[in-house]
C-alpha positions, 0 to 999 in steps of 0.5 A: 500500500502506498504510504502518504507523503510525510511533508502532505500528512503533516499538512492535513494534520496542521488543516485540520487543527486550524479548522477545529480551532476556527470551530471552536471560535464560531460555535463559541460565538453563533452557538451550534445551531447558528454556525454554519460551514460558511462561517467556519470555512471565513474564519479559516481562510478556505472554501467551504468546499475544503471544509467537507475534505476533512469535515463531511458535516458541521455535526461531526466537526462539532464532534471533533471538537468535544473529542479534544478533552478525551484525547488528552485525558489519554495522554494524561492519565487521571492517576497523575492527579495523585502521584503523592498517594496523600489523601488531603492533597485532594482539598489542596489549591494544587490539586483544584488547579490541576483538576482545571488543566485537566480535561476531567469534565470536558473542558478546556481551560482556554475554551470561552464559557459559551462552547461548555453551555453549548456542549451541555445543551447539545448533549441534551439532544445527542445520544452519542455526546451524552453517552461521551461525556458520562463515560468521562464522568464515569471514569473519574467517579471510577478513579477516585472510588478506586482511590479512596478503597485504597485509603480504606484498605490502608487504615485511613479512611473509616470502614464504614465510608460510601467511598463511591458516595463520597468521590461522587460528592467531590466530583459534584463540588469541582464541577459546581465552581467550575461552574461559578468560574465559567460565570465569571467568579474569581478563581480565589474564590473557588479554590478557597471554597474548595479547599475548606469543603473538600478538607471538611468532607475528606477529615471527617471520613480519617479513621482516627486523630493519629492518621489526621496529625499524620497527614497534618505533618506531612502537609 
């Protein structure tokens, strides 16, 4: 079989991400249902018609786009949030900025706040990018449950913890100030309240005072 020209196949590589970058602006700022390939193929500097070589509709390169977080959650895999193995890392100013780096939620921290609503709104009418973003939903409610049996398993957390419970519960107050922050709260603000709630939440579920100075030292 006859392999593609090295300098051509990076050329398409290089049009291809110059056009979901020209998507991303457009659907930011017409929403999904308003942007047309027209639009798209402007901002670029193209034909439309140059649009459909890698696109074949505005709904699969919208698609594209929402697939840019699962492909760096790939390359950056969730146990790295938690190299250290310290439980009350979770409540740190660290930790909350690493969960914004990192496309946990399908966001990207450069992406304009309009695109994550109108990701939202377009999950509540598309099967296959719901069924996407619960899947990364899952795999970190997946992760942190794991994380926390660990825990439990070591003689820090209390054996009678819902680890699946209290991940999930976690999960919920980052993605909330996530929220805050996409509507224009200040970041200190969100990691201050994160810290303070996650460090209340995850003392109360330490097995006993001596693990809680334990982990109080190494802090």
């Amino acid at each position: 079989m006859k392999m593609m020209p090295r300098v051509l196949q990076d050329y398409k590589i290089r049009a291809k991400k110059r056009i979901i970058e020209a998507a991303i602006t457009v659907f930011a700022k017409k929403g999904y249902h308003r942007a047309k390939m027209t639009d798209i193929a402007k901002e670029v500097g193209v034909s439309k018609g140059t649009l459909y070589q890698y696109f074949k509709s505005k709904e699969d390169l919208f698609e594209a786009v929402v697939q840019i977080p699962f492909e760096k959650i790939e390359e950056e895999p969730l146990a790295e949030l938690l190299e250290s193995g310290n439980l009350l890392d979770i409540s740190s100013n660290s930790f909350y900025d690493k969960l914004w780096s990192t496309p946990l939620f399908f966001s990207e921290p450069s992406w304009p706040p309009s695109l994550m609503f109108e990701i939202v709104s377009e999950a509540s009418r598309k099967p296959k990018l719901a069924n996407s973003l619960q899947r990364m939903y899952d795999d970190a409610l997946k992760y942190l449950t794991t994380f926390f049996e660990d825990q439990k398993e070591k003689g820090i957390i209390r054996r009678d913890v819902n680890t699946h419970n209290l991940a999930l519960g976690l999960i919920a107050l980052q993605d909330g100030l996530q929220g805050y922050e996409l509507f224009g709260m200040d970041r200190s603000e969100t990691e201050k309240a994160w810290s303070e709630i996650s460090n209340t939440l995850l003392t109360s579920v330490i097995t006993n005072e001596k693990e809680m100075r334990k982990y109080r030292e190494s802090k």
